[in-house]
C-alpha positions in Angstrom: 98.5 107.5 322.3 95.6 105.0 321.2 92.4 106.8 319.7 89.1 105.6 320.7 86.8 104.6 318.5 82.6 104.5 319.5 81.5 100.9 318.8 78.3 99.3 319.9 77.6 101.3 323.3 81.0 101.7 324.6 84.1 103.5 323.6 87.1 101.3 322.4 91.0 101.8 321.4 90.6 101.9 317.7 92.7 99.0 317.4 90.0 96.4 319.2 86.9 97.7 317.2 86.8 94.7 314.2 83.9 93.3 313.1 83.5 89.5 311.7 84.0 89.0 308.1 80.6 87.8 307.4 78.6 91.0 309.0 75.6 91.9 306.9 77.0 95.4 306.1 80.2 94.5 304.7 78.9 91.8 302.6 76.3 93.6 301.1 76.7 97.4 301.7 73.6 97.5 304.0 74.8 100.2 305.7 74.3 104.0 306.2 77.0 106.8 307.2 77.8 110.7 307.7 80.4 112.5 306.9 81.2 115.1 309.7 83.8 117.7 310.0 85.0 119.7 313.6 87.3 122.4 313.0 90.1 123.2 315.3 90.1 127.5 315.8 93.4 127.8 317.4 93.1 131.4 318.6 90.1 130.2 320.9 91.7 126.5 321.8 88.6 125.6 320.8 87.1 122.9 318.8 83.8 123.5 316.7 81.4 120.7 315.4 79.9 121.9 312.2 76.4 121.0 311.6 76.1 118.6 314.1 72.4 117.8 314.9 71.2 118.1 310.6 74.1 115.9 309.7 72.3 113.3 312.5 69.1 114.2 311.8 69.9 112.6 308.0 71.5 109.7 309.7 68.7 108.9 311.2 66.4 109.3 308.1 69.0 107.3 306.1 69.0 104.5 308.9 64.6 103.9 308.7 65.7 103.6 304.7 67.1 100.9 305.2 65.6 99.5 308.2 68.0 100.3 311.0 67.0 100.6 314.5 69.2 102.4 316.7 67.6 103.3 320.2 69.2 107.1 320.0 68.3 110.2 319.4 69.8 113.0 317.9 70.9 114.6 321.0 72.3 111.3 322.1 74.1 110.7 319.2 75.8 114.5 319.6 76.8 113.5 322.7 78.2 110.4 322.2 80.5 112.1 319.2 81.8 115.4 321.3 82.8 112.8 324.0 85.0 110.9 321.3 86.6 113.9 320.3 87.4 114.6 323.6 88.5 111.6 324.2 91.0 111.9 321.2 92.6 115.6 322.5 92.3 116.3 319.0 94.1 119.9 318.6 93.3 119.8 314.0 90.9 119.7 312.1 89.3 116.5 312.1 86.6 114.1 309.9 83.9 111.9 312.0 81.9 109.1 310.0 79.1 107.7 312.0 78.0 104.3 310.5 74.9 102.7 311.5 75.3 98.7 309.8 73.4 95.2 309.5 75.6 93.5 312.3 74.7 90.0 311.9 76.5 87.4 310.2 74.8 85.9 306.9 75.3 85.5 303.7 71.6 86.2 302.1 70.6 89.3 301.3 67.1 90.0 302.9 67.4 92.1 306.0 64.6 90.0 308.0 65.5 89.7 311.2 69.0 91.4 311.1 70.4 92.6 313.9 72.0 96.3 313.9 75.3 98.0 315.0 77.0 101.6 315.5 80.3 102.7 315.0 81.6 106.8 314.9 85.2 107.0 314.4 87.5 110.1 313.9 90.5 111.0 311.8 92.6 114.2 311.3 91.6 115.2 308.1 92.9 118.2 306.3 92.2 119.6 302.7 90.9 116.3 300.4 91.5 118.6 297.3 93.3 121.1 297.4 91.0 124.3 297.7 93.4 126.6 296.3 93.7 125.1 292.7 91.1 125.1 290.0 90.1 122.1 289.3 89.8 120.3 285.9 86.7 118.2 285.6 84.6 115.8 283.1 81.2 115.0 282.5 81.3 111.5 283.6 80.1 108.5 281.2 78.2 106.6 284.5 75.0 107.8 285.5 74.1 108.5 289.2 71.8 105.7 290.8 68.3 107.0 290.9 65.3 107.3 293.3 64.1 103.8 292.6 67.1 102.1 292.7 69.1 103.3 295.6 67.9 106.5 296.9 70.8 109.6 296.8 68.5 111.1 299.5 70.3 109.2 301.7 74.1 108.6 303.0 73.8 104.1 301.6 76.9 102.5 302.0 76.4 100.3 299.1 75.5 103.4 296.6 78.9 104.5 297.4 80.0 102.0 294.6 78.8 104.5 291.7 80.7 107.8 293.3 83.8 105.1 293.3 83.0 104.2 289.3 82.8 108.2 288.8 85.8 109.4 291.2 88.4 106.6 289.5 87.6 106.7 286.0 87.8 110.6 285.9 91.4 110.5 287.8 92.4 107.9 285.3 91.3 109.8 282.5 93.8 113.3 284.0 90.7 114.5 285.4 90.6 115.9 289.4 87.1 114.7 289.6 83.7 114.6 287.4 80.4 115.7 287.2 77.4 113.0 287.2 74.4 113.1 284.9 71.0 111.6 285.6 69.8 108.8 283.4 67.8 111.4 281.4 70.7 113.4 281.0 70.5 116.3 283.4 73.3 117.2 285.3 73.1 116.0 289.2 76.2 116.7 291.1 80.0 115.5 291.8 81.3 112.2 292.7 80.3 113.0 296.1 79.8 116.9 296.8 77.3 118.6 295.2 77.5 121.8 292.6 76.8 125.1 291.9 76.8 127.3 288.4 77.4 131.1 288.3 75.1 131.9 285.0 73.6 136.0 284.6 75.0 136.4 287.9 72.3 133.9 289.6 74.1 131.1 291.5 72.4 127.7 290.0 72.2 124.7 291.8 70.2 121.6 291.0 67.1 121.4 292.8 66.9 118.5 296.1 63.8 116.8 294.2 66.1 116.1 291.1 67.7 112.9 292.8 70.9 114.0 294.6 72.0 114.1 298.2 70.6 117.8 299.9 73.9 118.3 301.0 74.0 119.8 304.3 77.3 122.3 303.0 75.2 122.8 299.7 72.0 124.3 302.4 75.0 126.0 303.8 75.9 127.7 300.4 72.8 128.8 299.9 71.9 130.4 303.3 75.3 132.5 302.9 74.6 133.3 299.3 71.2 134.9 300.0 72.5 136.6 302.7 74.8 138.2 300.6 72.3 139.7 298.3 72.9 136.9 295.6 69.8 135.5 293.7 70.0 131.7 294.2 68.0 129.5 291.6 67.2 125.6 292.4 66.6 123.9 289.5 67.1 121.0 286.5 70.4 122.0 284.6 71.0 121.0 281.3 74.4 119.5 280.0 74.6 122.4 277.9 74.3 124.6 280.5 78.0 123.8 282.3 79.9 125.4 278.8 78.8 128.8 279.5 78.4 129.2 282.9 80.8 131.8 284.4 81.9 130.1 287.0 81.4 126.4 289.1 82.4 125.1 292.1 82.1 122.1 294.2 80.6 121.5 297.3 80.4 119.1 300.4 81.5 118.1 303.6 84.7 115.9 303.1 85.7 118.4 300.1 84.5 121.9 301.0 84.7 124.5 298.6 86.4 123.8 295.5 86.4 126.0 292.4 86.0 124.7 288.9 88.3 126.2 286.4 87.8 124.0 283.6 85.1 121.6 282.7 85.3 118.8 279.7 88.5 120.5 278.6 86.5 124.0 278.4 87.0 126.9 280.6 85.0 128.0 282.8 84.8 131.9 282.3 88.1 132.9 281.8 89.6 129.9 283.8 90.6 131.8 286.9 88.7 132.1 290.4 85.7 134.2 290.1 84.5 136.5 292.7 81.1 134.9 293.6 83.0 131.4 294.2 85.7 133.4 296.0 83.7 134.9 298.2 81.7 132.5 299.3 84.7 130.1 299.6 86.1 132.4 301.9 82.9 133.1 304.1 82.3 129.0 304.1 85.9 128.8 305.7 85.2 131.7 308.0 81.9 130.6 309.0 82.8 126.5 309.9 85.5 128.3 312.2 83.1 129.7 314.3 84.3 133.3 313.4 81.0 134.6 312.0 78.6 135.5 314.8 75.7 135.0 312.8 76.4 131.6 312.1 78.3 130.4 315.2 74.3 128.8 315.5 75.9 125.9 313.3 78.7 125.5 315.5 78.7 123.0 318.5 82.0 123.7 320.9 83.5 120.4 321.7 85.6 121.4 324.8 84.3 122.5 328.0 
């Protein structure tokens, strides 16, 4: 069976939905996305949306960065995505990426006068690391783009070219992934998921006006740390800081939860799972499954 594929107002076989070689958005990254997970709970035949309207609602902030009109709300844009799911019988987990795009054809950069597209697609996607192993990280030698130059606040195509720069390097190197600095030398986040630090017991995160993404799983994190009795602390972390924390983990949609066992060839505590990263892990998994009542708020039922 043929999945569909929502393209410019109408849904298509994912075969059909091409765009010229000379659109805007390809040439030049002028484009903005999301990175959406449903989860499948089988017991309830069930399919839940995690996050649905904030993960739009930053679209749509991402989209008047860079200039992009699109004529739909976030209600609309929901709706367009469960019906593609539905349309795709998906029965596993699956990965949506809305993309909002400079659609005409040119080669010069300046977006005067562009014209501008939508596409959402869907894949089954399962674990992208695997969330049962520790993983072994480095402090990467790029730096992640700032504020001024291409803002991490928001989901820019093009920007994706420096999470590339981190991701491959650090595989090449033995690595599973790497942690980015700032230009001044603070610590920001992952390739693309942002972190946490277990230090005295406080879970430490760097805070949203630092210059990364304010992950919607990282808000997650936090809401189900505090309401676990944990202290949570948002603030600038030093390099330094990462050597002695007693645990770390990684965060984000595409990614999850994935615990840090060893950073710059250090360990990380004692290099096992801790119980704060555990636990929270575990309610994270629970929680996108719709099997926490408190926080079936965050889940949108796909099927009728």
């Amino acid at each position: 069976m043929s999945e569909f594929v929502y393209m410019n107002g109408k849904y298509t076989e994912k075969e059909n939905a091409v765009i010229p070689v000379m659109t805007h958005g390809f040439l030049y990254g002028t484009s903005v996305f999301e990175g959406i997970r449903a989860y499948y709970n089988s017991e309830e035949n069930q399919m839940y949306a995690f996050r649905l309207e904030e993960h739009f609602e930053r679209f749509l902030r991402s989209a008047k960065i860079m200039r992009i009109e699109l004529a739909k709300s976030v209600d609309e844009l929901c709706e367009i995505t469960k019906e593609l799911l539905k349309k795709n019988e998906y029965k596993t987990d699956v990965y949506i990426r809305p993309t909002a795009y400079k659609s005409n054809e040119s080669v010069r950069t300046n977006m005067v006068g562009s014209t501008d597209g939508l596409i959402i697609f869907s894949v089954p996607l399962g674990e992208t690391l695997d969330t049962t192993k520790g993983l072994n990280v480095c402090v990467s030698n790029w730096r992640r783009t700032s504020d001024n130059a291409i803002p991490p606040k928001a989901k820019i195509g093009g920007a994706y070219a420096n999470t590339a720069l981190v991701a491959t390097d650090a595989k090449l190197a033995g690595f599973d992934e790497a942690i980015t600095l700032s230009e001044a030398g603070e610590v920001m986040e992952g390739s693309t998921m942002n972190l946490f630090l277990v230090i005295d017991d406080v879970l430490v995160t760097t805070s949203s006006n630092c210059g990364i993404l304010e992950g919607i799983t990282r808000n997650t994190i936090i809401e189900l740390a505090k309401n676990r009795g944990l202290k949570v602390e948002e603030r600038r972390i030093q390099r330094s800081e990462l050597y002695f924390a007693r645990e770390a983990f990684f965060c984000g949609t595409s990614a999850q939860i994935n615990i840090i066992t060893s950073i710059d060839n250090r360990l990380v505590g004692d290099g096992k799972f801790g119980k704060i990263a555990t636990m929270l892990q575990k309610d994270y998994f629970d929680t996108v499954k719709g099997k926490i009542p408190q926080y079936r708020k965050w889940c949108r039922k796909v099927y009728d």
